[in-house]
C-alpha positions as CSV (number, residue, x, y, z in Angstrom):
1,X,-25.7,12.0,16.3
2,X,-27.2,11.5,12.7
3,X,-24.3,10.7,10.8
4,X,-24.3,11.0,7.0
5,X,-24.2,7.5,5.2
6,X,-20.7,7.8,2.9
7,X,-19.1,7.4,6.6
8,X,-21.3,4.6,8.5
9,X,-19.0,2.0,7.5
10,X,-16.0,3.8,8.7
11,X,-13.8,1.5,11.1
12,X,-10.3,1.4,12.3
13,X,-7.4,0.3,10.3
14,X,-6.2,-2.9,11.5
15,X,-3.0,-2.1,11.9
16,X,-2.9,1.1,13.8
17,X,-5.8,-1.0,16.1
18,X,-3.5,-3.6,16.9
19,X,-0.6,-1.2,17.7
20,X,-2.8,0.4,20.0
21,X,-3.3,-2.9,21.6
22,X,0.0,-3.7,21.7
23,X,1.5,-0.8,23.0
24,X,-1.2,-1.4,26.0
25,X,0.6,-4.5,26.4
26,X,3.6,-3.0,26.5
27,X,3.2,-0.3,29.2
28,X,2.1,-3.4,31.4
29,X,5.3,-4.5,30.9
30,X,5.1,-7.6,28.6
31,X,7.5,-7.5,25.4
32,X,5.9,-7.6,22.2
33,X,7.4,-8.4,18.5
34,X,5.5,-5.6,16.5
35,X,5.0,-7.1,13.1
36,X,1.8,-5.7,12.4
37,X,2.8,-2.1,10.8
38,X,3.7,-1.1,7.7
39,X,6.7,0.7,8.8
40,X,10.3,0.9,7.3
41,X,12.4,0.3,10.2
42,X,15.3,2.1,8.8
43,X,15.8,5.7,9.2
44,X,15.2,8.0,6.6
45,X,17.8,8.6,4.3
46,X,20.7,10.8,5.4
47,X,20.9,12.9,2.5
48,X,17.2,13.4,2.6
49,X,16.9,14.5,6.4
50,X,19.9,17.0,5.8
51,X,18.0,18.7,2.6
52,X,14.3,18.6,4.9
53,X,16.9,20.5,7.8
54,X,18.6,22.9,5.2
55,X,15.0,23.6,3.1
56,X,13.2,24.4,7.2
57,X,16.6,26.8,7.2
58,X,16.3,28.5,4.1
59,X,12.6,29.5,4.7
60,X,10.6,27.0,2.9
61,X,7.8,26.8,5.4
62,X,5.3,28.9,4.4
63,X,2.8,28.3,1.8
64,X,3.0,27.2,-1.7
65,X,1.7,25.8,-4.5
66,X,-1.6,22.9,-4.1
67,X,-0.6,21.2,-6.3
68,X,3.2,21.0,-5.6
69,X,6.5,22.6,-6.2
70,X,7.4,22.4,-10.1
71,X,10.1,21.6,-10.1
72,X,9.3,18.5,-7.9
73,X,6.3,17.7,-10.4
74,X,9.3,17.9,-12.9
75,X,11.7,14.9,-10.9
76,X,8.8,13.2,-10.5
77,X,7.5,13.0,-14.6
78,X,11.7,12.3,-15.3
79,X,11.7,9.0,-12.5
80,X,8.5,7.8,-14.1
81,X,10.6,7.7,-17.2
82,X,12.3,5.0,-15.5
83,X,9.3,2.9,-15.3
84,X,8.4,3.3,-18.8
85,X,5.7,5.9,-17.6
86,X,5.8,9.4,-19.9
87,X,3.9,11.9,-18.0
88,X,4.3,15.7,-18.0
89,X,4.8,18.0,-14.9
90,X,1.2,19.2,-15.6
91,X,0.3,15.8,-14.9
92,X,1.3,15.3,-11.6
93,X,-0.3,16.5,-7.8
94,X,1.5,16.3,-5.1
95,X,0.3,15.7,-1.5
96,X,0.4,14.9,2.2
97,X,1.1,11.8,1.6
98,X,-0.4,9.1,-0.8
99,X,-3.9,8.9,1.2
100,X,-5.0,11.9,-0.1
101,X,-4.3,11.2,-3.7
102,X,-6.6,7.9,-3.2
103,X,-9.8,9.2,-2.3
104,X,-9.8,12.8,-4.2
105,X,-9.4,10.9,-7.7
106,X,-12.7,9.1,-6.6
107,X,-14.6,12.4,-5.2
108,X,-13.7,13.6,-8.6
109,X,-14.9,10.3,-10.7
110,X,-17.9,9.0,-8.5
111,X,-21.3,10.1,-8.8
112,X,-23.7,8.5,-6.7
113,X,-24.4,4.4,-7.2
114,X,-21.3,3.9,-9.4
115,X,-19.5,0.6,-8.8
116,X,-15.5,0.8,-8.1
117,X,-13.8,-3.2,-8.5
118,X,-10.9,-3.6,-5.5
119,X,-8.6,-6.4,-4.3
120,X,-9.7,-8.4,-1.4
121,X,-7.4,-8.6,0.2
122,X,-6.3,-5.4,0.0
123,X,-5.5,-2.0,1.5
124,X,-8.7,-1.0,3.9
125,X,-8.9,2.4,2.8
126,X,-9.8,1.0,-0.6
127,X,-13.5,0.6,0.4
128,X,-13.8,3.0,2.7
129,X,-12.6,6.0,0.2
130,X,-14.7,4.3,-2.1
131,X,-18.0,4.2,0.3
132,X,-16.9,8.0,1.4
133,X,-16.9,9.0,-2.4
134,X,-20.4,8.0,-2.7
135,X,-19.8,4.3,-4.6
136,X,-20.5,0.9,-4.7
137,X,-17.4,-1.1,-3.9
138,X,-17.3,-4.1,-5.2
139,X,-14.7,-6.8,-3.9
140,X,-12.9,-9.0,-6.4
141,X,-10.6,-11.6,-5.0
142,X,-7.1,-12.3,-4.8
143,X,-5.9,-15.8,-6.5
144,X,-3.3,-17.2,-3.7
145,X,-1.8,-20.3,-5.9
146,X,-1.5,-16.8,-8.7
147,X,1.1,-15.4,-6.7
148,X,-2.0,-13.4,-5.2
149,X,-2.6,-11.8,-8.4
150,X,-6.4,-11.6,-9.7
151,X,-9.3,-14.0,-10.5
152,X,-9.5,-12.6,-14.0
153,X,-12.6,-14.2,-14.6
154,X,-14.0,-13.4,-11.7
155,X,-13.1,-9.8,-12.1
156,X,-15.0,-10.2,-15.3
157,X,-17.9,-11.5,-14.1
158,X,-17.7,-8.3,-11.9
159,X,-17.7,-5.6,-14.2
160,X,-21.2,-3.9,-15.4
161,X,-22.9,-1.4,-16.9
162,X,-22.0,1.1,-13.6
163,X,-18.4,0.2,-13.3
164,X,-16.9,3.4,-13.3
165,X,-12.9,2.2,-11.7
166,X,-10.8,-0.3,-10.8
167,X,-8.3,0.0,-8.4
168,X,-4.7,-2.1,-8.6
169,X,-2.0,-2.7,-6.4
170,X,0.9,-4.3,-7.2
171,X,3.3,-4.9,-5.4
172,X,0.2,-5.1,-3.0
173,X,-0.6,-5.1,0.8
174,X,-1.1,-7.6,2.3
175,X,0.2,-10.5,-0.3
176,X,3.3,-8.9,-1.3
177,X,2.1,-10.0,-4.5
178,X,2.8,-8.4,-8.1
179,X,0.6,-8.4,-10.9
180,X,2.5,-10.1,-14.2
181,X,2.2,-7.8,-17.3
182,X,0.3,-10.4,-18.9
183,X,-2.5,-10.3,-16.6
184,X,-1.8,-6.2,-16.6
185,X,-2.6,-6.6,-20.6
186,X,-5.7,-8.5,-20.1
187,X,-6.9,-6.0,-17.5
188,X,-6.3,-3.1,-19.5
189,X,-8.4,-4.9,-22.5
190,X,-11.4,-4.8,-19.9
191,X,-10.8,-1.3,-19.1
192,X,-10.5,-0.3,-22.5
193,X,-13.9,-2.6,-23.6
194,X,-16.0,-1.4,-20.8
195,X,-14.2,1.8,-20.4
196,X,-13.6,2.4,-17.2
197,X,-10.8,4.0,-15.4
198,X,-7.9,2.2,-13.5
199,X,-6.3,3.5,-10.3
200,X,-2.8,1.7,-9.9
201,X,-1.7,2.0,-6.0
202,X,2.1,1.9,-6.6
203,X,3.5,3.3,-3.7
204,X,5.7,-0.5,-3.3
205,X,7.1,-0.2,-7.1
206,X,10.6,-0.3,-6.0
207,X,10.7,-3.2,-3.3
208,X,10.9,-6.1,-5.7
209,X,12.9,-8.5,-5.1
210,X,15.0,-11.5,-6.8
211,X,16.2,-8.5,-10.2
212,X,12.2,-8.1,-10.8
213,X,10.3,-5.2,-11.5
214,X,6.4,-4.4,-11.2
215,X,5.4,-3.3,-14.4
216,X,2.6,-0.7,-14.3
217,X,-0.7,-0.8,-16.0
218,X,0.2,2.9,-17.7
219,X,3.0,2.1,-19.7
220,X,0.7,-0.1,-21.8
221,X,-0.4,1.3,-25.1
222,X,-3.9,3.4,-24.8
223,X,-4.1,3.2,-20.9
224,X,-2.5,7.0,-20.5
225,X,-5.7,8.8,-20.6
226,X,-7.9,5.9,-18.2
227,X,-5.0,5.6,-15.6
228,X,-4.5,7.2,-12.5
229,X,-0.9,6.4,-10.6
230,X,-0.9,7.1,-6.8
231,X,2.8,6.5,-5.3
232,X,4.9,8.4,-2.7
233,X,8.1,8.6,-0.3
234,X,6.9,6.3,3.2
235,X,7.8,2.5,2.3
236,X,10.7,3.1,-0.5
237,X,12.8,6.1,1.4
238,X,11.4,5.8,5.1
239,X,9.6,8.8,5.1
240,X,6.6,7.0,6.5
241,X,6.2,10.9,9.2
242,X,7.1,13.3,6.4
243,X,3.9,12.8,4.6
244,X,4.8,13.2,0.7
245,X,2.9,11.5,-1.9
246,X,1.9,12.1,-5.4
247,X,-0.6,11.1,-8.0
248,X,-0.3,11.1,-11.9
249,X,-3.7,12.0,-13.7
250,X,-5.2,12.5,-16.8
251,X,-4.5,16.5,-17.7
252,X,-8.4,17.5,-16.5
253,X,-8.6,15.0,-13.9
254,X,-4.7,16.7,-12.3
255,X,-6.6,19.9,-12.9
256,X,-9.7,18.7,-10.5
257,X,-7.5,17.3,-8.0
258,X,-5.7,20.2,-7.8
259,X,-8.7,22.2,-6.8
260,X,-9.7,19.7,-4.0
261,X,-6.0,19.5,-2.5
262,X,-6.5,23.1,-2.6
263,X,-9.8,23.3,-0.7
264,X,-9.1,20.2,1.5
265,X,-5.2,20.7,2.7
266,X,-4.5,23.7,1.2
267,X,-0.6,22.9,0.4
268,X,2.4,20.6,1.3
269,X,5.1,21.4,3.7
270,X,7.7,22.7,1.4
271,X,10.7,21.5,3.0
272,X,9.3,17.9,2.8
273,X,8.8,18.9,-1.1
274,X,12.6,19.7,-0.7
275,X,13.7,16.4,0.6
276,X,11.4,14.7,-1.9
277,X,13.7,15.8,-5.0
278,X,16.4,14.7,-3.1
279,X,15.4,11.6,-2.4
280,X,14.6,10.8,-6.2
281,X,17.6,12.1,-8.1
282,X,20.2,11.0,-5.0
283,X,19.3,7.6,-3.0
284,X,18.9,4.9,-5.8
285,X,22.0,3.2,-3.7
286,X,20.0,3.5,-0.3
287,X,16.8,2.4,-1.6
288,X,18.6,-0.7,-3.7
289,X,20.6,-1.8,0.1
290,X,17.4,-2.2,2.0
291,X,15.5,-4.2,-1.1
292,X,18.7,-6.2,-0.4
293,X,17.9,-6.2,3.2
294,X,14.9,-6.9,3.1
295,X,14.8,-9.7,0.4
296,X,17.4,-11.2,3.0
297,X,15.0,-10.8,5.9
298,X,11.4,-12.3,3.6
299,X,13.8,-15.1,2.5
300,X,14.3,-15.8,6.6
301,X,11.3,-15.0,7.5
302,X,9.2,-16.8,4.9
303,X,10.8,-20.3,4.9
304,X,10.9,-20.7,8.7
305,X,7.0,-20.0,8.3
306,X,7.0,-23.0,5.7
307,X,8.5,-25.5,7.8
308,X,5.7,-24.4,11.1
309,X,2.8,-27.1,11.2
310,X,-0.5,-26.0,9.6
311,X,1.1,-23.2,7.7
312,X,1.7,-22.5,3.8
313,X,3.2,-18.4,2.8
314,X,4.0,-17.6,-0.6
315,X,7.0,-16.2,-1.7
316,X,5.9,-12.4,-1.7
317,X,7.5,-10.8,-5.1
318,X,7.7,-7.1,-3.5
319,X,6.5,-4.8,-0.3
320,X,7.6,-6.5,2.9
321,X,4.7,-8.4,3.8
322,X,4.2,-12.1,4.8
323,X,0.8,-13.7,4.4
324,X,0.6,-17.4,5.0
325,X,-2.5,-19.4,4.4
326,X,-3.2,-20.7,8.5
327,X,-6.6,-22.4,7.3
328,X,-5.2,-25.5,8.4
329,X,-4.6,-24.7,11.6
330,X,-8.5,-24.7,12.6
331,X,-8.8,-21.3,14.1
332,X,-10.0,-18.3,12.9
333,X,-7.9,-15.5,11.4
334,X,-8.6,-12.9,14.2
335,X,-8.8,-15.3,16.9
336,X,-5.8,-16.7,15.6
337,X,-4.3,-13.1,15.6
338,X,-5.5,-11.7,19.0
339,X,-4.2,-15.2,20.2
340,X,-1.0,-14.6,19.3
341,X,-0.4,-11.0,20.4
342,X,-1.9,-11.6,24.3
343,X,-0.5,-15.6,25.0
344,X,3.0,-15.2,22.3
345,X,3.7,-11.5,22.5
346,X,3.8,-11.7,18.6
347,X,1.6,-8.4,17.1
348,X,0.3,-9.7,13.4
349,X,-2.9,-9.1,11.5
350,X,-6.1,-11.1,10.5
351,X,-6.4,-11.1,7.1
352,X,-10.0,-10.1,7.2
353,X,-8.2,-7.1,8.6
354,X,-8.3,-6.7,4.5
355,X,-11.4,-7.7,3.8
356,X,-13.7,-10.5,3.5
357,X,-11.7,-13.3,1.4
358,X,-8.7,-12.6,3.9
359,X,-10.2,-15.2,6.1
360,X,-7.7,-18.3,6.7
361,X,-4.4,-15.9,6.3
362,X,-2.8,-13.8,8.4
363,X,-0.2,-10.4,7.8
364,X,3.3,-9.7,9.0
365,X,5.3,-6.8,8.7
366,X,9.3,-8.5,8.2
367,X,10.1,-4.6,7.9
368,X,11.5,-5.6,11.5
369,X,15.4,-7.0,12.3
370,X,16.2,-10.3,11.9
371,X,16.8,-10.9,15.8
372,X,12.8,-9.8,16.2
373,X,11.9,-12.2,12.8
374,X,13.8,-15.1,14.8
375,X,11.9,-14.4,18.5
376,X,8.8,-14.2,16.3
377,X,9.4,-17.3,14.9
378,X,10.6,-18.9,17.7
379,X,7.2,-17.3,20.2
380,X,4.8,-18.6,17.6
381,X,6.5,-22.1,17.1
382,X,6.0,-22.5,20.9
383,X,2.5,-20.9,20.8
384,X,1.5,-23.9,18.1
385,X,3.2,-26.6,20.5
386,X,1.6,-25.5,23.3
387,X,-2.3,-25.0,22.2
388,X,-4.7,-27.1,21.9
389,X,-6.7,-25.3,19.1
């Protein structure tokens, strides 16, 4: 078939391939440590699955608003508050997850030729929204030894006259890394120069760890009208299967967005809409236990890594991803990766998984219990002792 070009570049997420692979290995009876998802391993919130159970009762099932329930829009503008983000109701879409509210900013932004900035590393469905949009993507890289936050310079050196958007993430996947304010203020002077528009992927804004916060590129003064926030309910309340995100947009651009949820998914499944409020204005305990958790699990997790031969990680500041630096270790990152899934029964990702400067790292998942984090550490430890390289 004669496939239009915005989807020739299309390939497989990384880590829904390696699951795949995994799960092969499985049925043929060989035990695997998955630590290549980006999966909460906790279950979703009690309260929340008892309001998704009552809300299917009650009769919300059936269609409703594109944009979302209002008074969900509402409890979401009063938790941005939180965050030092002031948005009205009007402001906010709600959708089927975060994924949609990633690429239908861009259908609405992009014409033809225009030039988007991204993290590489980053989340794969950066570029391929992008490329599906009808832009250029343009890959700027991550700074490892800057806590994986941007090249600033290079970003810099990136932008011109066709840069239309730049998309953040912070805390990001893979790196775990967050973006300090001061590079957020330096970032926002580009946009604001070059005008351009920033999309800010926050969807791991409240795993930080060690009393931090990831500050976000909206609260800063003159950025409300050129930011776009995408967030939602999978990583922070385990609601990964409900499928409940939401963007907050410039008044014309909510309006646009709007129309293409509209057109594209028609609505989102009420009752999840239900559990959604519930989830913001009743778990802030729940949520604040598994950062706990999973601080206790990075801090584990991290430091064995450290003291393996041929490997360096970072301390991620947020999410609940590991991504050590294995450049040492002579092999490359997918090699590495396949390596370790079929001989040590460990299921990771390549970091050119995330794009082209991901070469010489490697992803885990520590969204896993600590008995799985230990086999882990103790498969790949042997692994290492026993290769040759």
């Amino acid at each position: 078939m004669n496939f239009a070009p915005r989807i020739q570049n299309l390939r497989p997420e990384g880590a829904y391939r390696v699951m795949g692979l995994a799960q092969e290995l499985e049925r043929e009876g060989r035990n695997i440590v998955h630590l290549e998802i980006g999966q909460p391993d906790f279950s979703t919130f009690n309260a929340i699955s008892e309001e998704g159970k009552h809300a299917i009762d009650a009769g919300f099932t059936r269609y409703n608003p594109s944009e979302g329930f209002g008074d969900l829009r509402e409890a979401i503008a009063r938790f941005s508050e939180k965050r030092g983000i002031r948005a009205r109701p009007s402001q906010v879409a709600v959708g089927p997850g975060a994924k949609p509210l990633l690429l239908f900013p861009l259908l609405a932004l992009l014409e033809n030729g225009d030039e988007v900035l991204y993290p590489d590393p980053g989340f794969p469905s950066y570029k391929a929204d992008i490329e599906i949009a009808g832009g250029v993507p343009i890959p700027v890289p991550l700074v490892e030894t800057a806590s994986f936050s941007f090249d600033l310079q290079a970003l810099a050196d990136r932008i011109t006259p066709r840069t239309k958007l730049l998309i953040l993430n912070s805390p990001a996947n893979p790196t775990g890394g967050v973006i300090p304010e001061s590079d957020l203020r330096a970032i926002a002077a580009l946009a604001q120069k070059h005008d351009f528009y920033v999309l800010s992927d926050e969807i791991y804004a409240r795993l930080v760890y060690d009393s931090g916060n990831a500050p976000s590129i909206y609260a800063l003064p003159g950025m409300e009208d050129r930011v776009i926030i995408v967030d939602g309910f999978s990583k922070s309340y385990a609601m990964t299967g409900w499928r409940l995100g939401y963007a907050i947009l410039p008044d014309a651009l909510a309006e646009k967005v709007g129309l293409l949820l509209t057109h594209a998914v028609g609505c989102t499944a009420g009752f999840t809409q239900r559990a959604g409020i519930v989830a913001l204005e009743q778990c802030d305990a729940e949520v604040a236990e598994i950062v706990s958790q999973y601080q206790e699990r990075r801090d584990y997790f991290v430091g064995a890594l450290n003291r393996l031969p041929g490997i360096r990680c970072q301390n991620p500041e947020g999410a609940f991803y590991a991504f050590p630096n294995v450049s040492d270790l002579g092999i490359p990152s997918t090699t590495l990766a396949e390596r370790l899934l079929n001989e040590a029964g460990v299921a990771c990702l390549s970091g050119t998984d995330f794009g082209e400067f991901g070469e010489g790292y490697l992803r885990f998942s520590y969204a896993n219990s600590m008995d799985q984090l230990r086999e882990a550490i103790e498969r790949i430890e042997r692994f290492l002792s026993e290769t040759d390289r």
